[in-house]
N, C-alpha and C positions, 0 to 999 in steps of 0.2 A: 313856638312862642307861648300858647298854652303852658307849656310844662313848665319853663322857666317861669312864667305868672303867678304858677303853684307853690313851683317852690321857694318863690319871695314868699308868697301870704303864708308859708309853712314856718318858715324865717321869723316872720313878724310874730308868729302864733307862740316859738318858741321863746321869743323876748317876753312877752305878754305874762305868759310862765314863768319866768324867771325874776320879770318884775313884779309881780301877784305873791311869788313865796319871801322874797324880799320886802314885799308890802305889810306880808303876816308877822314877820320878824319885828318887824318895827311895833306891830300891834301888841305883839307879845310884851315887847321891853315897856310899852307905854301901860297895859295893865298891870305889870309887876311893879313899875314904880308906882301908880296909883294905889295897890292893895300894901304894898311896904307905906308909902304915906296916908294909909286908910283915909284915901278921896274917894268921891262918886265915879263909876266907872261910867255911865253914862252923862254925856253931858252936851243938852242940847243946844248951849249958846256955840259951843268948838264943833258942834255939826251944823250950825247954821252959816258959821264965819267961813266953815269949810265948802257949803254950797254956794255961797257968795262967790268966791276967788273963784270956784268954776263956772258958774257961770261968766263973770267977767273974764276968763281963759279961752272961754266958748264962743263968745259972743260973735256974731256973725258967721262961725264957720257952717259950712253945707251939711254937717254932717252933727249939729248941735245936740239935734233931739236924741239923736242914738247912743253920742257919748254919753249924755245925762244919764240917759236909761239905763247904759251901762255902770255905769258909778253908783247911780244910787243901787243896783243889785249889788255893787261890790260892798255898801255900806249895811246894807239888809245882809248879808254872810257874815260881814266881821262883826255886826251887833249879834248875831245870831252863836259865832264864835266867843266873843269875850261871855254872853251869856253862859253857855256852856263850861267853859274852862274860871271861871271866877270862882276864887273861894270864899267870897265876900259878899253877900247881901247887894244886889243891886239897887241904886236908889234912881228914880224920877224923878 
């Protein structure tokens, strides 16, 4: 029963993956059209509207505090990424 347990949460690990490189893709295409439309690549009204809808996604589940935690480090990577890769001046 153990191993079977394992290898769902190996399962789930390997979605995770696959939705994370799928997540960067999309990050990708959204800095390119902002550096092609020379926009701010940061913008923190689309990171608040974005912690918004998760929280209301969240709200109640047993397991809130953790998603969060885990979200915002996936947002702290991808700022940390478009920082990196931008050829553009980042503006505040």
């Amino acid at each position: 029963e153990l191993d079977l347990l394992r290898q769902e949460l190996l399962s789930c690990d390997t979605q995770l993956v696959d939705i994370l490189m799928k997540r960067f893709d999309v990050v990708e295409k959204i800095m390119a059209l902002k550096e092609k439309n020379q926009m701010q690549i940061l913008q923190p009204e689309q990171e608040s509207r974005q912690k918004e809808a998760l929280d209301i996604e969240l709200k109640g589940n047993v397991h809130q505090e953790e998603i969060a935690d885990i979200m915002r480090e996936f947002s702290t990577t991808a700022r940390r990424f478009r920082e990196r890769n931008s050829s553009i001046t980042i503006l505040c």
